[in-house]
Wavefront OBJ file of the C-alpha trace (Angstrom):
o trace
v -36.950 9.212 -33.475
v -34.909 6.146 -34.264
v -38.374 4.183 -34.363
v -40.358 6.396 -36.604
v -37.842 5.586 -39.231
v -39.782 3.165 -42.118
v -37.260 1.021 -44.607
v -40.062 1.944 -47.154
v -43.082 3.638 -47.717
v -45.810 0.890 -48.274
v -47.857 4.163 -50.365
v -45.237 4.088 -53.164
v -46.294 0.185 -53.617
v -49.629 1.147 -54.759
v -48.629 3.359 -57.350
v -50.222 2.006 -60.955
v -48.011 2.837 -63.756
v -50.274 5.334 -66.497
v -49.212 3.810 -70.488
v -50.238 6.665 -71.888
v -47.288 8.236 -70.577
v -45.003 5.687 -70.541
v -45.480 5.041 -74.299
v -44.653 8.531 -75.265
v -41.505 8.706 -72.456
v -39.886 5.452 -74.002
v -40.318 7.470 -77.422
v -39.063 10.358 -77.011
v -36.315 9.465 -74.131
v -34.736 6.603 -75.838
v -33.733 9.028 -78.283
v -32.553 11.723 -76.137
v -31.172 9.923 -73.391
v -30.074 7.077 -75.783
v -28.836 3.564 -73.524
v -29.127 5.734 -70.072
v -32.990 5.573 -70.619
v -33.089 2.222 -69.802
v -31.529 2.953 -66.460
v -33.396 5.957 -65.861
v -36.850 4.048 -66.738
v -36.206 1.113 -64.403
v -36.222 3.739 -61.649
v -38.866 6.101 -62.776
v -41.234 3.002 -63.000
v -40.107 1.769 -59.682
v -41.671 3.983 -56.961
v -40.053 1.553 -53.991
v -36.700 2.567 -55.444
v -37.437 6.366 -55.314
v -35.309 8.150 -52.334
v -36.103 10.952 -49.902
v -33.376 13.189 -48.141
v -33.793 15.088 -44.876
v -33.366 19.222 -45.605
v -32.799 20.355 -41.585
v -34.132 23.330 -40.844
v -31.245 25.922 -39.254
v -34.297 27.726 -37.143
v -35.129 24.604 -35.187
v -32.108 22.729 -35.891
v -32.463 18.790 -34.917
v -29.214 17.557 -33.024
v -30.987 14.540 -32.210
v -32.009 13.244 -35.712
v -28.666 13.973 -36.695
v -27.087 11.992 -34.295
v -29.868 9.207 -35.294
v -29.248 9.668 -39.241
v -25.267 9.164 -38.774
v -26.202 5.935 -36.456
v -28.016 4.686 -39.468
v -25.602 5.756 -42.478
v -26.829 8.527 -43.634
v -23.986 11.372 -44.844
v -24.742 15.200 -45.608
v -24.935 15.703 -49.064
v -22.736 19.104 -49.081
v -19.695 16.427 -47.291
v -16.433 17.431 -48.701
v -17.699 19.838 -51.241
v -16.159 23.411 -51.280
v -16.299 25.657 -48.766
v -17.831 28.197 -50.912
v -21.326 26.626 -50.584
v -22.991 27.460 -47.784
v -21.989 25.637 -44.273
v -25.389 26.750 -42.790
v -26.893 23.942 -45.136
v -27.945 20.652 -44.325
v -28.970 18.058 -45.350
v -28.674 14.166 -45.107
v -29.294 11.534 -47.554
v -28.573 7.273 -47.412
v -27.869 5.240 -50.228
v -31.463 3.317 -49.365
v -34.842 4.166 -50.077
v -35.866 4.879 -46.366
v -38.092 7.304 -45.546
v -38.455 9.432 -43.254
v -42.111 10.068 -42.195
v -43.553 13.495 -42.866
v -44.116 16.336 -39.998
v -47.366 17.180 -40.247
v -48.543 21.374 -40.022
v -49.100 22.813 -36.802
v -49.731 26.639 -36.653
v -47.155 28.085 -34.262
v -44.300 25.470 -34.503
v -41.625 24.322 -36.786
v -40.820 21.599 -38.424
v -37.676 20.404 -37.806
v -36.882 18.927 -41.160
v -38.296 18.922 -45.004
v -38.306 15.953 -47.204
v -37.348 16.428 -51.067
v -36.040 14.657 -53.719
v -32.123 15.882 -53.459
v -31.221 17.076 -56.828
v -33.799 19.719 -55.593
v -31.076 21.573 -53.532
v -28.595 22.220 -56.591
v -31.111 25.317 -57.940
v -30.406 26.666 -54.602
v -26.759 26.083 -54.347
v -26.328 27.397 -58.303
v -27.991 30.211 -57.541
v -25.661 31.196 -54.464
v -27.592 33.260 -52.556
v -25.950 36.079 -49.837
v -26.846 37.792 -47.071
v -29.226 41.011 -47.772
v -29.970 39.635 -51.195
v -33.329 40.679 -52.732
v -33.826 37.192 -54.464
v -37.250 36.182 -56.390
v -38.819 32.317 -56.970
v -41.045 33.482 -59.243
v -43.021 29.889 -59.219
v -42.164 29.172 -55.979
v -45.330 26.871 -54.712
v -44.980 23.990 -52.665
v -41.940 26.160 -51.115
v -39.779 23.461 -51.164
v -36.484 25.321 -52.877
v -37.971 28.832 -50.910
v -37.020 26.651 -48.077
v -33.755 25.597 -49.420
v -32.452 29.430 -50.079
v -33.231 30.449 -47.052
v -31.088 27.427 -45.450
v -28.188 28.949 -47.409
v -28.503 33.306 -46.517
v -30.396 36.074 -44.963
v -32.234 37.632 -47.709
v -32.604 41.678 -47.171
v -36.177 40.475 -49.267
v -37.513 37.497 -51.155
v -40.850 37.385 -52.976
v -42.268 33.876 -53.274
v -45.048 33.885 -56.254
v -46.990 31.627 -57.048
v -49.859 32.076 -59.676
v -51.937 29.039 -58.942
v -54.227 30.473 -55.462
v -54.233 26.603 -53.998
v -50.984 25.723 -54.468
v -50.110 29.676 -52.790
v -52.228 28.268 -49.559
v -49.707 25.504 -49.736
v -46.935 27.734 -50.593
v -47.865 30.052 -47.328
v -47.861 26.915 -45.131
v -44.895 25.595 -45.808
v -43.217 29.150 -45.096
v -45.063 29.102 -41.678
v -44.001 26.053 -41.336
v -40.259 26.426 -41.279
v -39.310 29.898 -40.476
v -39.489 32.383 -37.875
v -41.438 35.228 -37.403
v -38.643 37.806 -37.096
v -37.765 36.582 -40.923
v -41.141 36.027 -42.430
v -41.028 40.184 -42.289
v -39.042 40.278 -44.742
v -40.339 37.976 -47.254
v -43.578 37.994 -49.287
v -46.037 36.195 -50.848
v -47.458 37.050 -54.528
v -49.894 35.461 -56.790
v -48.590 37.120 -59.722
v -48.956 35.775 -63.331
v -45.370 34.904 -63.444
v -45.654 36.331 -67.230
v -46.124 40.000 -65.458
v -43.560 39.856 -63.047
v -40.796 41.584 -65.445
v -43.493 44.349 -66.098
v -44.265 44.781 -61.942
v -40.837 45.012 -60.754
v -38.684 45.456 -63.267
v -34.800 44.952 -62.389
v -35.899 44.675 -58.926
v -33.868 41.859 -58.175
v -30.531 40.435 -57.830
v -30.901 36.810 -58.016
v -34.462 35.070 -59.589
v -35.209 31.611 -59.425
v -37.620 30.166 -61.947
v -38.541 26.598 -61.206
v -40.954 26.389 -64.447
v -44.280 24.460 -64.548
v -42.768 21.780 -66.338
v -43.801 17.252 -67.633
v -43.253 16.524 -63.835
v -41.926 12.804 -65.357
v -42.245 11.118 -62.113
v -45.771 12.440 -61.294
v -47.187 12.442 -64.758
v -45.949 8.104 -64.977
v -48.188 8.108 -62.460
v -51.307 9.935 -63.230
v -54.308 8.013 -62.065
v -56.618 9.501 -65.180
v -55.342 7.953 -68.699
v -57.757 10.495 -70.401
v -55.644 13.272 -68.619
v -52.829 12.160 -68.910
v -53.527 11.925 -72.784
v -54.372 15.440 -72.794
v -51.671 16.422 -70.946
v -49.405 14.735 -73.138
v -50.958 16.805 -76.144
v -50.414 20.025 -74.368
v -46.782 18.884 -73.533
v -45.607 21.001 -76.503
v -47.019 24.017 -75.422
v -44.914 24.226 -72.377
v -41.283 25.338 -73.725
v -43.511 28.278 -75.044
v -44.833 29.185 -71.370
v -40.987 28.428 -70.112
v -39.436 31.078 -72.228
v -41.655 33.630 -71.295
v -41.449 33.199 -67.564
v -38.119 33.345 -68.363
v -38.230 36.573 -70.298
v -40.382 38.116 -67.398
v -38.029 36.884 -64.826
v -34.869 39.179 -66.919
v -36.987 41.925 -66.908
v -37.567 41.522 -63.016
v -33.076 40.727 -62.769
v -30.912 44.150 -62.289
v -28.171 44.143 -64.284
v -25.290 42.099 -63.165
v -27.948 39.486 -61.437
v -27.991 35.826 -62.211
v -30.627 33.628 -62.630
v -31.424 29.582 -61.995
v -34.033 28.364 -64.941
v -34.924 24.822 -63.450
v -37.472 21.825 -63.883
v -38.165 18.378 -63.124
v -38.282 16.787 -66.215
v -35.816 15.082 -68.739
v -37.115 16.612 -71.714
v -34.639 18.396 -73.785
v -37.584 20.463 -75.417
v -38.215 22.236 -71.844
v -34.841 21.977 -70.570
v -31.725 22.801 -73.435
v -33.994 24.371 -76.070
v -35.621 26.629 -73.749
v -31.969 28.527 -72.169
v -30.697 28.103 -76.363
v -33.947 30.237 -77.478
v -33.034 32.724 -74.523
v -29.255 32.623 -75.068
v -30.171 33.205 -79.141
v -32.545 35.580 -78.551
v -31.907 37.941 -75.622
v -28.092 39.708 -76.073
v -28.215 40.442 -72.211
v -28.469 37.507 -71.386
v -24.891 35.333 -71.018
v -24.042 31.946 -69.543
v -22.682 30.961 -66.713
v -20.425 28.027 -66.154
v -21.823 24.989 -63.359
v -20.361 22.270 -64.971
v -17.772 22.819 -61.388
v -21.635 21.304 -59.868
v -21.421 18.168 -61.390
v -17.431 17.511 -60.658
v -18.598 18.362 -57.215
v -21.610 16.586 -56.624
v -20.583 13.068 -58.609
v -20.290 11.079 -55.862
v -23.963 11.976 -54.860
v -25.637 12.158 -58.186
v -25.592 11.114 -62.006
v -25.098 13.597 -64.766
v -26.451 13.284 -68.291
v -24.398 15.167 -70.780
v -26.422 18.644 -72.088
v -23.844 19.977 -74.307
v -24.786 22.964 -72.285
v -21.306 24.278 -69.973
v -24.182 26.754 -68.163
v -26.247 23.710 -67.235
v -26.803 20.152 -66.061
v -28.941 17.522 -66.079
v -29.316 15.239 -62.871
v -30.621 11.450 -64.062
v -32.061 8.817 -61.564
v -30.047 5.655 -61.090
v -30.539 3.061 -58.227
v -29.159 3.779 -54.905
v -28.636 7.543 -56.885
v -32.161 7.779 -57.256
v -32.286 11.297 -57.334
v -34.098 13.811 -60.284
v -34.844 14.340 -63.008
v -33.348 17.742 -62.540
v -32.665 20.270 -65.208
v -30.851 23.386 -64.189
v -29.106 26.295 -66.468
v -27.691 29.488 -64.785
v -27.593 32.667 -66.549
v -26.752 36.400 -66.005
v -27.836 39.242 -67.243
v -25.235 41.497 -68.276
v -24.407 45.109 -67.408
v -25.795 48.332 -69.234
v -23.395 50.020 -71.641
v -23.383 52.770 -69.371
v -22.670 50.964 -66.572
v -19.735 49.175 -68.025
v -18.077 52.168 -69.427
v -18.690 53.540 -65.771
v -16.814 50.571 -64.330
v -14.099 51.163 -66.860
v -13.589 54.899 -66.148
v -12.830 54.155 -62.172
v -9.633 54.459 -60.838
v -8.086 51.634 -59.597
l 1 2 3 4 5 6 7 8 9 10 11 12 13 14 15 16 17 18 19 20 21 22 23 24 25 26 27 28 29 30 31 32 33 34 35 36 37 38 39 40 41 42 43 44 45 46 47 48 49 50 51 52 53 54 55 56 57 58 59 60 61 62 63 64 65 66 67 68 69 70 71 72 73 74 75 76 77 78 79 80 81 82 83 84 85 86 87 88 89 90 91 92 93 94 95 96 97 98 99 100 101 102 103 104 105 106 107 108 109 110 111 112 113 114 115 116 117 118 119 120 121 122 123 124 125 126 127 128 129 130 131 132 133 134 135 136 137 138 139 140 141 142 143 144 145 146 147 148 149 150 151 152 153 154 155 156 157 158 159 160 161 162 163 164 165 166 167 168 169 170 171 172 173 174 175 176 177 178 179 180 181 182 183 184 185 186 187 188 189 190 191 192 193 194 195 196 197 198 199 200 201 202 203 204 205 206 207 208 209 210 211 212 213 214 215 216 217 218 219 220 221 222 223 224 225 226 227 228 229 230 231 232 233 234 235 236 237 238 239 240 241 242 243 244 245 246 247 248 249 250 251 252 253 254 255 256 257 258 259 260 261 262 263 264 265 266 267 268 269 270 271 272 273 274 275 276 277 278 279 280 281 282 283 284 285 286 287 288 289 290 291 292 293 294 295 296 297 298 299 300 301 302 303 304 305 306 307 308 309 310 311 312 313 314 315 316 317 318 319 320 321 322 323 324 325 326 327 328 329 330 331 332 333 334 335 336 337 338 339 340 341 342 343 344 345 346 347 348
């Protein structure tokens, strides 16, 4: 395994950087992210810089890689963290941009490991999913965090949607990929508008993760099609309004007392912030949930951008913490009158 191991991927050299977007990011970013942009951007633009951890997979765990990794200085990202997160969780990470070389698909066997970008794991881990949980990821396509919460628990049932029919075909192979039969019985996989989901099964769940179609920053800085990439700066603005009501759908899906992770992978405070204020303003059930405990915890891993936001964080790429952009809020939807005066009226 040791020699399968590549100091960098000779791919992420050929990347061409796209103006378009890099035009409006230094507009808009130097204002929001003020003198961290200029951090931020060095990385962004610098795909050789960009870092991959190793997610192992607890169904075909791989004691050999992990002996490898720790040979080559690699730590697990949960090291030292509290023992309330989940011990059934790991994965690895070095201060380099190695990469580990993908596992390709192969009907019938697991992969042993999943590569992500490791700010990826936190809407798992903020989420804290338990055993015999009924847990939704409403846009859950590749599969990537699907993966990641069921590293952490059990679910008694998890729906994985995902509206967009090719990325579902990748969304069902990744799930083949990395977890057993006996498991995949209890988990499903929709192709629901995400917008509908609060009208099909309403407070069906008790945990929802919405990872919203968001500016992917580092994909878009990339986008081979400048005419494209104008237009998909145009319809940038139209995305908060898609984000709010997948989030409002994804309520109406949470039981009372649930919580739910609202995450993307972009810096922009118009899809991250202003989309959990409008819900927080607008929706009495809803109420925030403190994770700023995420970021004391996870400092020595990853950078933090301030959000003014105690129910949210913002993870911010630096070099050798090249890791994000990753927006995540946590929310929870609050009891029923009735229910509360039930809880009141019981005996102690």
């Amino acid at each position: 395994m040791l020699t399968r191991l590549k100091a960098k991927s000779e791919g992420k050299l050929a990347k061409q950087l796209c103006r378009v977007v890099l035009d409006q990011f230094d507009k808009q970013y130097s204002k929001e992210l003020g003198d961290s942009w200029s951090t931020v951007r060095d990385v962004l633009t610098s795909p050789s810089l960009w870092q991959y951890a190793v997610l192992f997979n607890r169904f075909n765990y791989p004691f050999e890689l992990e002996k490898a990794l720790h040979l080559r200085g690699y730590h697990p990202v949960l090291q030292g963290a509290s023992p309330d997160y989940p011990q059934s969780m790991k994965c690895y990470l070095s201060r380099t941009a190695e990469r580990m070389p993908s596992e390709g698909h192969q009907p019938g066997s697991l992969k042993k490991y999943y590569l992500l970008n490791a700010a990826s794991l936190l809407p798992a881990l903020a989420l804290e999913p338990r055993d015999g949980e009924t847990v939704l990821d409403l846009c859950a396509a590749p599969g990537g965090k699907s993966v990641a919460l069921l590293q952490c628990a059990y679910p008694g049932y998890l729906l994985c949607n995902e509206y967009d029919r090719l990325r579902g075909r990748w969304l069902r192979q990744t799930l083949e990929s990395f977890i057993p039969q006996p498991l995949i019985n209890v988990i499903k996989v929709s192709e629901l508008d995400g917008r509908e989901m609060g009208d099909a099964q309403p407070a069906s769940f008790d945990k929802v993760l919405v990872d919203a179609p968001c500016s992917n920053d580092r994909s878009w800085l990339f986008s081979s099609d400048s005419q494209k990439a104008a237009c998909r700066i145009h319809q940038r603005q139209n995305l908060p309004v898609l984000q709010v009501q997948l989030l409002r759908s994804a309520i109406k899906a949470l039981r009372p007392g649930g919580l739910l992770v609202y995450s993307t992978c972009t810096l922009s405070k118009a899809e991250n912030q202003d989309v959990i204020s409008e819900i927080l303003t607008s929706d009495s059930s809803i109420v925030p949930v403190d994770i700023s405990g995420i970021a004391r915890t996870f400092s020595r891993d990853f950078t933090f951008a301030p959000t003014e936001q105690k129910c949210s964080l913002l993870v911010i790429p630096e070099k050798g913490k090249a890791w994000g952009p990753m927006y995540v809020a946590k929310l929870k939807k609050g009891l029923s009158a009735r229910k509360r005066q039930g809880e009141l009226c019981e005996p102690c």
